[in-house]
ZAGU-783403 format. One record per residue (C-alpha): residue number from 1; residue in one letter; x, y, z. Coordinates in steps of 0.25 Angstrom, whole numbers, always signed. Example, Ala and Ser with C-alpha at 12.3 -4.5 7.8 and 13.67 -1.06 7.14 Angstrom:
// residues 2
   i aa     X     Y     Z
   1  A   +49   -18   +31
   2  S   +55    -4   +29
This chain:
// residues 567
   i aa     X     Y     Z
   1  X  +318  +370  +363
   2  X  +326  +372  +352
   3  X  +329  +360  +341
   4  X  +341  +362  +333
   5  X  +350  +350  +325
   6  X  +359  +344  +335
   7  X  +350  +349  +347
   8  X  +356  +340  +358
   9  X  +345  +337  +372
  10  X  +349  +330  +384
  11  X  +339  +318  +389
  12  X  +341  +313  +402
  13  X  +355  +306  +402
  14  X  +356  +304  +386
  15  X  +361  +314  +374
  16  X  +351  +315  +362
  17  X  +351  +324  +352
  18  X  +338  +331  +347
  19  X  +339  +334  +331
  20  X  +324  +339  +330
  21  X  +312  +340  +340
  22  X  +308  +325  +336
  23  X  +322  +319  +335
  24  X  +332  +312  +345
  25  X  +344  +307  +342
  26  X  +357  +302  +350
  27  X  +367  +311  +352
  28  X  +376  +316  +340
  29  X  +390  +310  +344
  30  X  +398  +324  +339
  31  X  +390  +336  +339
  32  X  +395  +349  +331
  33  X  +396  +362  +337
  34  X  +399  +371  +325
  35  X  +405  +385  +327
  36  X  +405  +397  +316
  37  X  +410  +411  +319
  38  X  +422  +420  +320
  39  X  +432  +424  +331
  40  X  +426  +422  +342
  41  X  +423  +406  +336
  42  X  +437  +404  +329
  43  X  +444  +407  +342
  44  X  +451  +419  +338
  45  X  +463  +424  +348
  46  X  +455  +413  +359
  47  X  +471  +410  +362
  48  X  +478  +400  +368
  49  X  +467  +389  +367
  50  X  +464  +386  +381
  51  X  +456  +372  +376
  52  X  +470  +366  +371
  53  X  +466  +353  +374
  54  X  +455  +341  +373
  55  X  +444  +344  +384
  56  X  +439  +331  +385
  57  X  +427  +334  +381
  58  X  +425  +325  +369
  59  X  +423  +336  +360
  60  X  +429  +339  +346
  61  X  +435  +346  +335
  62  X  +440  +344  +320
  63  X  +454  +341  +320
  64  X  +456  +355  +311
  65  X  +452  +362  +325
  66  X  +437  +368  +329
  67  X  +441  +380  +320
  68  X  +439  +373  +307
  69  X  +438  +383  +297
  70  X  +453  +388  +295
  71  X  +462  +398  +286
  72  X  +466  +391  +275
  73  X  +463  +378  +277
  74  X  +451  +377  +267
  75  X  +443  +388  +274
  76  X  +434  +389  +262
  77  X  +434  +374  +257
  78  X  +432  +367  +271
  79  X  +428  +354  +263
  80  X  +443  +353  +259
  81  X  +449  +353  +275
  82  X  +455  +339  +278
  83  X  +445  +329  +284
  84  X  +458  +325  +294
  85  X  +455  +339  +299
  86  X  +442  +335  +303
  87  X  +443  +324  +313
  88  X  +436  +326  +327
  89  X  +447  +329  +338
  90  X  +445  +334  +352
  91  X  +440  +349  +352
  92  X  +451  +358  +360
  93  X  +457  +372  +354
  94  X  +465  +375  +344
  95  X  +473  +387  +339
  96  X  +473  +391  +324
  97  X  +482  +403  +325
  98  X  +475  +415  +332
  99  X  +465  +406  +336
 100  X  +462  +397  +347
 101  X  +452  +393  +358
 102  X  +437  +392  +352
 103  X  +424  +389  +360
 104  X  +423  +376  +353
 105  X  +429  +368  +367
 106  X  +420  +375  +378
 107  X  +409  +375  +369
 108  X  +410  +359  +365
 109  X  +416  +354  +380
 110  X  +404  +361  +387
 111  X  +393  +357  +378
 112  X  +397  +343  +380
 113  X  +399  +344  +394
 114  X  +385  +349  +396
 115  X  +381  +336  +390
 116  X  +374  +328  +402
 117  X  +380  +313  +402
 118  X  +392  +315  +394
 119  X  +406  +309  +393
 120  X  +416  +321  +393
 121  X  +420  +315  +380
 122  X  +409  +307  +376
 123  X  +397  +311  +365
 124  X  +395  +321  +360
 125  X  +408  +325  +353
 126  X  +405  +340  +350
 127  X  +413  +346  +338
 128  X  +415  +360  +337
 129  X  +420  +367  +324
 130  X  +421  +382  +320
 131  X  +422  +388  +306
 132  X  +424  +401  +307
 133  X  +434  +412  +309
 134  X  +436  +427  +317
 135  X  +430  +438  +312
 136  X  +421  +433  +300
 137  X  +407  +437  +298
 138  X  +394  +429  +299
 139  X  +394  +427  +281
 140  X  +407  +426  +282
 141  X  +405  +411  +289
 142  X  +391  +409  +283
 143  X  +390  +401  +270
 144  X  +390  +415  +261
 145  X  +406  +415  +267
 146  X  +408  +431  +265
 147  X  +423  +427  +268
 148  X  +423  +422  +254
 149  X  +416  +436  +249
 150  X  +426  +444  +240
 151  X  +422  +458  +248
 152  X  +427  +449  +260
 153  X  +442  +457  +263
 154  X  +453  +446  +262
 155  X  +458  +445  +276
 156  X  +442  +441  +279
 157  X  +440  +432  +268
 158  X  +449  +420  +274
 159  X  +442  +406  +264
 160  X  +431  +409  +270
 161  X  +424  +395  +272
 162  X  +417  +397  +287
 163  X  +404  +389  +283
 164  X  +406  +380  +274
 165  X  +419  +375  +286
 166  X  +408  +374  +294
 167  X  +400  +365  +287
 168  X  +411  +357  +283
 169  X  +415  +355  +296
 170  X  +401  +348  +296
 171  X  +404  +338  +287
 172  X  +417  +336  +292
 173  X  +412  +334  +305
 174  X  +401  +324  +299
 175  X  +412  +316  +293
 176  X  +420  +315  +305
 177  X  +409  +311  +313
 178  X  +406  +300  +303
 179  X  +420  +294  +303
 180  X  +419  +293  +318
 181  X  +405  +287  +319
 182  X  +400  +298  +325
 183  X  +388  +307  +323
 184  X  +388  +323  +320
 185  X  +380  +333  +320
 186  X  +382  +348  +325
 187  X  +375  +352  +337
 188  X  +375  +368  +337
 189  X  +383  +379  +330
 190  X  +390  +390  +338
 191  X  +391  +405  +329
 192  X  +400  +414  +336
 193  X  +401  +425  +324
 194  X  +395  +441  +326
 195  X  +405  +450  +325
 196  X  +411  +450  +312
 197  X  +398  +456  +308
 198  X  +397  +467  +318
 199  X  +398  +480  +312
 200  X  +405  +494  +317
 201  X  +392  +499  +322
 202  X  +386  +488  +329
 203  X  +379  +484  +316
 204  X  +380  +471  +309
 205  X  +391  +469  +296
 206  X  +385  +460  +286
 207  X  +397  +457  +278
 208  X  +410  +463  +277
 209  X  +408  +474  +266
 210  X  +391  +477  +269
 211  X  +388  +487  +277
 212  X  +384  +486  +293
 213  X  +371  +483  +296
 214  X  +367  +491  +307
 215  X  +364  +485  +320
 216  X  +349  +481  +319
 217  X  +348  +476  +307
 218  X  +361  +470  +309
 219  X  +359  +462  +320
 220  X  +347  +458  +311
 221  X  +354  +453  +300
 222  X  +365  +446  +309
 223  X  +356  +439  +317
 224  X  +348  +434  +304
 225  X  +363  +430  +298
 226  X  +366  +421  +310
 227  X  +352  +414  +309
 228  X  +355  +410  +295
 229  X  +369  +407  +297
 230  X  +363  +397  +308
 231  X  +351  +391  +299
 232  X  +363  +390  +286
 233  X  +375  +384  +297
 234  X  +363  +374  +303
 235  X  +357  +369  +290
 236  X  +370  +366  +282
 237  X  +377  +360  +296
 238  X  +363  +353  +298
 239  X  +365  +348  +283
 240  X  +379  +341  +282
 241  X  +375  +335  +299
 242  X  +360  +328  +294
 243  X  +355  +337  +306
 244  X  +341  +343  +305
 245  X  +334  +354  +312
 246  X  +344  +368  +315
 247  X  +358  +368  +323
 248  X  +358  +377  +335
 249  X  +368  +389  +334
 250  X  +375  +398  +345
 251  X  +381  +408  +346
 252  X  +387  +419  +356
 253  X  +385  +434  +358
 254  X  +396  +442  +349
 255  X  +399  +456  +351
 256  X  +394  +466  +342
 257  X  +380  +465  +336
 258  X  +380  +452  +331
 259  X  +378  +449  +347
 260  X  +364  +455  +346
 261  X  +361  +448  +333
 262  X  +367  +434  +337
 263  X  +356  +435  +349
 264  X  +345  +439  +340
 265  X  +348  +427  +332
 266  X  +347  +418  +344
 267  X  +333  +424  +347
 268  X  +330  +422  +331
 269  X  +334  +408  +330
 270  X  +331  +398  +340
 271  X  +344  +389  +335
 272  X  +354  +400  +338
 273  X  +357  +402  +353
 274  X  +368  +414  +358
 275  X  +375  +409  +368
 276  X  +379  +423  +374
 277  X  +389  +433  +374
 278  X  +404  +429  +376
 279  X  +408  +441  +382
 280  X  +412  +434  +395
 281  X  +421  +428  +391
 282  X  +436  +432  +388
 283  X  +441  +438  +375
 284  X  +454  +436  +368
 285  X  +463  +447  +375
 286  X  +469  +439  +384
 287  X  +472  +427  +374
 288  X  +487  +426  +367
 289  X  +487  +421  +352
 290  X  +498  +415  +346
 291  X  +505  +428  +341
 292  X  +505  +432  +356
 293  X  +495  +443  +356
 294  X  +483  +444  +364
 295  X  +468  +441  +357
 296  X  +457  +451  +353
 297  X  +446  +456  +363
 298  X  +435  +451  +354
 299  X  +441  +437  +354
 300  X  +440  +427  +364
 301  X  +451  +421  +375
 302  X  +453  +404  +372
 303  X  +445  +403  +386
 304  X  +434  +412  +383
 305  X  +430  +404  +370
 306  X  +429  +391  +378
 307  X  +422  +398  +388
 308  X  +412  +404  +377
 309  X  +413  +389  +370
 310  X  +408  +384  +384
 311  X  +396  +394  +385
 312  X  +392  +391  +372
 313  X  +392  +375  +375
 314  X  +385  +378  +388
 315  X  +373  +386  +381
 316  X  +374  +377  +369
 317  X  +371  +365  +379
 318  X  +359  +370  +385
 319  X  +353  +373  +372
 320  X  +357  +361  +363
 321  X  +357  +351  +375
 322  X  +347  +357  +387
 323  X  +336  +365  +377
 324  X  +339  +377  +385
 325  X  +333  +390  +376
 326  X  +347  +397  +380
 327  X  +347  +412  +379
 328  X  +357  +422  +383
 329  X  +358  +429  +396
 330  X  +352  +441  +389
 331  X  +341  +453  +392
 332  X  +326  +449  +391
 333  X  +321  +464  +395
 334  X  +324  +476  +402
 335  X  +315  +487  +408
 336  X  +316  +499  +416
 337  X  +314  +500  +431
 338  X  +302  +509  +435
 339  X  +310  +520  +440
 340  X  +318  +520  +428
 341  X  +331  +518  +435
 342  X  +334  +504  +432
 343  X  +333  +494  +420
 344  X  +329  +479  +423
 345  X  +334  +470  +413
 346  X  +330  +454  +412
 347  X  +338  +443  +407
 348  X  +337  +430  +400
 349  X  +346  +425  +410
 350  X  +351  +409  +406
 351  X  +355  +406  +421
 352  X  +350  +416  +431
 353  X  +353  +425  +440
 354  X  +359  +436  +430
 355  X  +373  +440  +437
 356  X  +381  +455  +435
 357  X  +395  +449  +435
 358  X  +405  +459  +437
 359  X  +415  +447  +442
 360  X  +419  +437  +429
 361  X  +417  +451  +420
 362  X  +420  +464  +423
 363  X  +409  +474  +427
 364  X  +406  +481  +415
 365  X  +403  +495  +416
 366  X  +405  +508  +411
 367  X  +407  +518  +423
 368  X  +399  +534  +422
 369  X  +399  +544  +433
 370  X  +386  +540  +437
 371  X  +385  +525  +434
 372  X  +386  +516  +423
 373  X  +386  +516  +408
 374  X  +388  +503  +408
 375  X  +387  +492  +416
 376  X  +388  +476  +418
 377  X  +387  +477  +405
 378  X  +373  +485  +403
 379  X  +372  +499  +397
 380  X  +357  +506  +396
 381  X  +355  +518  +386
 382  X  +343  +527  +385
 383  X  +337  +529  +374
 384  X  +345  +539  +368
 385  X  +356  +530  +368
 386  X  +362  +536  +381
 387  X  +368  +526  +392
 388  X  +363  +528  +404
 389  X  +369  +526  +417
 390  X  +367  +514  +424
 391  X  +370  +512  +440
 392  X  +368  +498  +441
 393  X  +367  +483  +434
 394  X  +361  +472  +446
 395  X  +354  +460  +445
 396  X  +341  +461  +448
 397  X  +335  +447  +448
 398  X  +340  +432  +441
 399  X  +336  +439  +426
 400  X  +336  +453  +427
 401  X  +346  +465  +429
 402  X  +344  +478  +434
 403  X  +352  +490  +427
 404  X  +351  +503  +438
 405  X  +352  +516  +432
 406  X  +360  +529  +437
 407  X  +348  +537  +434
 408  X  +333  +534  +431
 409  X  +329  +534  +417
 410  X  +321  +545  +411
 411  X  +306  +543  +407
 412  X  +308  +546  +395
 413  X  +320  +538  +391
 414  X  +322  +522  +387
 415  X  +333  +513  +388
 416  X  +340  +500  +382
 417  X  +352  +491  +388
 418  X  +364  +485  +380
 419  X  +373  +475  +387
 420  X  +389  +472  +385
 421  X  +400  +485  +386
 422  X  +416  +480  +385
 423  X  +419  +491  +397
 424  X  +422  +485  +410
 425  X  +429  +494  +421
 426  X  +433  +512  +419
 427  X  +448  +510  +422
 428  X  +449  +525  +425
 429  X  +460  +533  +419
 430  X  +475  +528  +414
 431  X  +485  +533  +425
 432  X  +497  +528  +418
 433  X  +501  +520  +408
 434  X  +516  +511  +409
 435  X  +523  +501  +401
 436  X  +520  +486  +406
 437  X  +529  +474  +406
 438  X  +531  +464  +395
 439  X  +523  +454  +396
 440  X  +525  +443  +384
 441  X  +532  +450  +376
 442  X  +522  +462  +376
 443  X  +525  +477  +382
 444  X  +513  +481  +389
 445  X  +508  +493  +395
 446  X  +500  +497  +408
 447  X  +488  +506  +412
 448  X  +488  +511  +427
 449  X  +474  +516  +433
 450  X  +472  +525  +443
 451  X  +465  +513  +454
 452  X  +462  +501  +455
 453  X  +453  +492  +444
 454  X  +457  +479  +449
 455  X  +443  +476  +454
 456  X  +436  +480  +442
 457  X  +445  +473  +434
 458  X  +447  +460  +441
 459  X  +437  +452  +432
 460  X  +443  +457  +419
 461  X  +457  +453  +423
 462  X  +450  +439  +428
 463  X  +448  +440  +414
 464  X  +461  +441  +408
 465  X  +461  +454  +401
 466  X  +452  +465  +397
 467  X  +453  +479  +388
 468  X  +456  +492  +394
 469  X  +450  +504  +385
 470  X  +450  +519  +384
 471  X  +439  +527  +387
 472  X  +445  +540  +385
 473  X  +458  +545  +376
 474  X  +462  +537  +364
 475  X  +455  +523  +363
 476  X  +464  +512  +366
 477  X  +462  +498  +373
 478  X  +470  +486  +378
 479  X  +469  +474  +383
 480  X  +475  +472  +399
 481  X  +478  +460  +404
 482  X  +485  +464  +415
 483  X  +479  +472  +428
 484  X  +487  +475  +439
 485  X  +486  +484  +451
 486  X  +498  +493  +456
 487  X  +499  +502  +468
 488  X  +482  +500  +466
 489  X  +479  +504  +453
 490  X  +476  +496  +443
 491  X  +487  +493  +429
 492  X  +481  +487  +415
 493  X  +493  +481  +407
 494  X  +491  +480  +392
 495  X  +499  +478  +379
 496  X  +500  +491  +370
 497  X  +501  +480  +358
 498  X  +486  +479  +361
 499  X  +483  +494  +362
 500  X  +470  +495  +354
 501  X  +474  +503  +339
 502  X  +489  +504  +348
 503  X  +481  +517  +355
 504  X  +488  +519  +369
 505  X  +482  +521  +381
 506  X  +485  +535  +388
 507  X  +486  +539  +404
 508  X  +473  +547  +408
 509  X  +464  +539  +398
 510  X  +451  +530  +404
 511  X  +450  +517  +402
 512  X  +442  +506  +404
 513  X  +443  +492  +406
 514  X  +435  +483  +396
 515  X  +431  +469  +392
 516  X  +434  +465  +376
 517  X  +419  +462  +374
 518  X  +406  +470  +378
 519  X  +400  +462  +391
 520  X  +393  +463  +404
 521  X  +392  +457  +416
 522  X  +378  +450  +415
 523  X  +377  +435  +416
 524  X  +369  +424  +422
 525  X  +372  +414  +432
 526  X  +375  +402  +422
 527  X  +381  +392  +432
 528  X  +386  +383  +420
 529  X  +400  +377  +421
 530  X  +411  +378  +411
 531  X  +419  +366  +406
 532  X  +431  +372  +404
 533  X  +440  +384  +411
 534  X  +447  +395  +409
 535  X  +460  +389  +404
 536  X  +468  +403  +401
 537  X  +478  +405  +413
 538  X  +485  +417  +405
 539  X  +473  +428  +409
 540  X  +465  +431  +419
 541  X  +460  +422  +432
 542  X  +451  +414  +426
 543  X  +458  +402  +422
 544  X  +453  +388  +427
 545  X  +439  +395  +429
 546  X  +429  +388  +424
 547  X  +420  +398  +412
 548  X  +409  +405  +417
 549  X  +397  +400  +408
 550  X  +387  +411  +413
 551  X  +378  +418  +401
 552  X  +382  +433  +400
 553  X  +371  +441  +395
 554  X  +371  +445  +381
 555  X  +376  +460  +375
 556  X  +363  +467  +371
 557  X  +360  +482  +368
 558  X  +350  +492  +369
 559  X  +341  +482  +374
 560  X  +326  +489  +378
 561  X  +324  +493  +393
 562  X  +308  +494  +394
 563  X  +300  +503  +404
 564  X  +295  +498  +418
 565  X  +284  +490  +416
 566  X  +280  +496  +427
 567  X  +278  +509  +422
């Protein structure tokens, strides 16, 4: 079991909360869920809000919003913001110029609902507050804030402030309380910060002006950052709250190496928890901003943040409330069969059976002329660094996969795994390419095939929209977000305003359709229900669905396949 400061257990019918091993106390009446990290935490692009009102849920944010740091607005001198900014109103979203929905409402509404014997809008009052800002590093919103560093360019440097907000917020929060007659404390922090360190070369960027560390020793140093940047955040939290003992982080998978180290933390640092990757959910490229353009792949849509929010909340109960020792749905050992023709992989699987789900995602793979490169998401390359063909991915029992080869490995060769490719389907070659209709405002373009893709592509227009790259000829992509099928063959519309680097396509090139993030198609049976639904009528067929809370296993490379222990 592990012990942290504002560990909350159920017994029987009643709420208690567990400050150390040897102490019980009742049940905090407003219990904190403080956030730190960059865009994917600030809500960049997530627009329009899809949370636009109370829940009902009883749960709350300052008046000044969950974003609390803000341009301008004493960023680096948080102590001055107005106490009338600080009042606990009902948590809903917000927009703040380009950015809106955050995970703050999914992750609050379904922790509380997971509590057993509560009022919709009784005890406890969660509060969620967030600090941060996109794209900033992980000193940038520690308590050295390189923001405020003169080698910091000055479209980066912003007031700086992250941290020391943070904590403020703390005592806001414990003065609030006190006016109410209410009890504080902070039950768990929530870190969703890793790629503003990602280097060029899948190393690790330690500050804006040092060189890239390459990727061991990266991951090293990031993963050794975050677990002080916990212990720091926890102490001086701990200190202005009265709390004892260590408050429990979480954190997601980010693309990029700071996914790897992120994990490795968890497994350093029995406080910190990754909750998984979130590249199930939908990114930004269907949202619409407020300057009526479309967001970044590497953002997230408004509904895939409260989706994300509620998967946190869902693992975030069953360690804080049930004691569960979560891990991930990830890889636990891999072996070669004994004729050398196929790879068995075993899982730590949260809720069995494992599933291949070419449904919800798209199959990922990468097509050859004799199999597979890639596929639900799993490459294997020998030890030359060489893929090597793959014929088949099947479940092979609740925990465990089974990769098939094309061809039998040789005797003297070995092998690893990685896990998570952005390629969905080969689309063939560009037939012709025509001008489209205007649609809001926009000229847009359109790419015929030579067939039919619409089966192939039905989960990815479930989603709403999806990239459509080159794979020979000049490198462009684009977003599609409309797929229609003429005289049977299939036509991708896009807007040549969103022409990566204005690059245009070209009739006879090969493309291929792609998700904005790398994934795969391996997930577990996880039958928990979401509190809220998908809410964004304006793309894709999901809407009023409720969000699948499965676990989908984490990205992971050049994982060791052993020999037969047969042989």
């Amino acid at each position: 079991m592990k012990i942290a400061c504002s560990h909350f257990a159920i017994i029987g019918a009643s709420l208690l909360l567990v400050a150390n091993a040897a102490e019980v106390k009742p049940i905090e009446s407003i219990a904190g869920i403080w956030l730190m990290g960059q865009s994917l935490c600030d809500g960049s692009e997530s627009l329009p809000i899809v949370t636009t009102d109370d829940t009902g849920w009883g749960n709350y944010a300052f008046l000044r919003g969950v974003r609390t740091w803000l341009p301008r607005d004493n960023s680096g001198t948080p102590e001055k913001r107005s106490s009338e900014q600080f009042r606990f109103v009902p948590l809903r979203a917000q927009t703040n110029g380009g950015l809106g929905e955050t995970v703050a409402s999914g992750l609050a509404d379904h922790l509380k609902a997971s509590l057993v014997g509560t009022k919709k809008s009784g005890l406890p009052h969660f509060l969620v507050a967030c600090a941060g800002q996109g794209g900033r590093q992980i000193h940038e919103l520690s308590s050295a804030d390189l923001s405020t560093n003169e080698r910091t360019p000055d479209s980066r440097r912003n007031g700086g402030g992250y941290y020391r907000t943070s904590l403020d917020d703390a005592r806001r929060a414990m003065e609030q309380a006190k006016t109410m007659g209410a009890s504080f404390r902070i039950a768990a922090l929530y870190w969703m910060q890793g790629e503003g360190n990602g280097g060029p070369t899948g190393g690790i960027v330690p500050t804006r002006w040092d060189a890239e560390i390459p990727r061991k020793q990266g991951l090293t140093w990031y993963r050794d950052q975050l677990m002080a940047y916990r212990r720091q955040w926890s102490a001086d939290l701990c200190a202005i709250t009265g709390q004892r003992g260590e408050l429990p982080m979480f954190t997601y998978q980010t693309l990029g190496p700071a996914g790897d180290a992120q994990l490795m933390a968890a497994d350093a640092d029995a406080a910190i928890h990754l909750v998984g990757p979130h590249y199930a959910v939908p990114s930004a490229i269907p949202s619409r901003t407020t300057q009526g353009r479309h967001g970044d792949p590497i953002h997230l849509s408004a509904d895939g943040e409260r989706w994300w929010g509620e998967q946190v909340g869902k693992v975030m109960h069953r360690v804080l409330h049930q004691d569960e020792e979560w891990q991930p749905l990830r890889p636990l050992g891999a072996r070669l069969g004994t004729e050398r023709d196929s790879i068995l992989i075993e899982f730590i699987v949260p809720r069995p059976p494992l599933v291949v789900d070419t449904t919800f995602l798209a199959r990922q793979e990468i097509a050859t002329n004799d199999g597979f490169s890639s596929l639900a998401g799993l490459q294997v390359r020998d030890k030359s660094g060489q893929t090597v063909t793959l014929a088949a991915v099947e479940v092979a029992a609740p925990t465990s996969l089974r990769i098939r080869l094309a061809r039998a490995l040789p005797e003297d060769q070995t092998c690893k795994i990685s896990y998570g490719h952005p390629f969905a389907s080969a689309l063939g070659s560009v037939i012709a390419l025509r001008k489209g209709p205007e649609v809001d405002g926009q000229t847009t373009e359109e790419i015929v095939l030579k067939s039919s893709f619409a089966n192939q592509l039905k989960p990815l227009t479930d989603e709403g929209a999806f990239l459509v790259t080159t794979t020979s000829g000049s490198t462009t992509r684009a977003p599609v977000r409309h797929v229609s099928e003429e005289n049977g063959v299939t036509v991708l519309r896009y807007e040549p305003r969103e022409l990566r680097n204005n690059i245009p396509f070209a009739v006879g090139q090969t493309i291929v359709a792609q998700r904005s993030f790398s994934y795969g198609n391996v997930r577990d049976t996880d039958p928990e229900s979401s509190i809220h639904r998908f809410a964004d009528a304006a793309y894709g067929t999901h809407a009023g669905r409720p969000y699948p809370l499965w676990n989908w296993c984490v990205l992971f490379s050049d994982y060791t396949v052993n020999e037969s222990q047969s042989r």
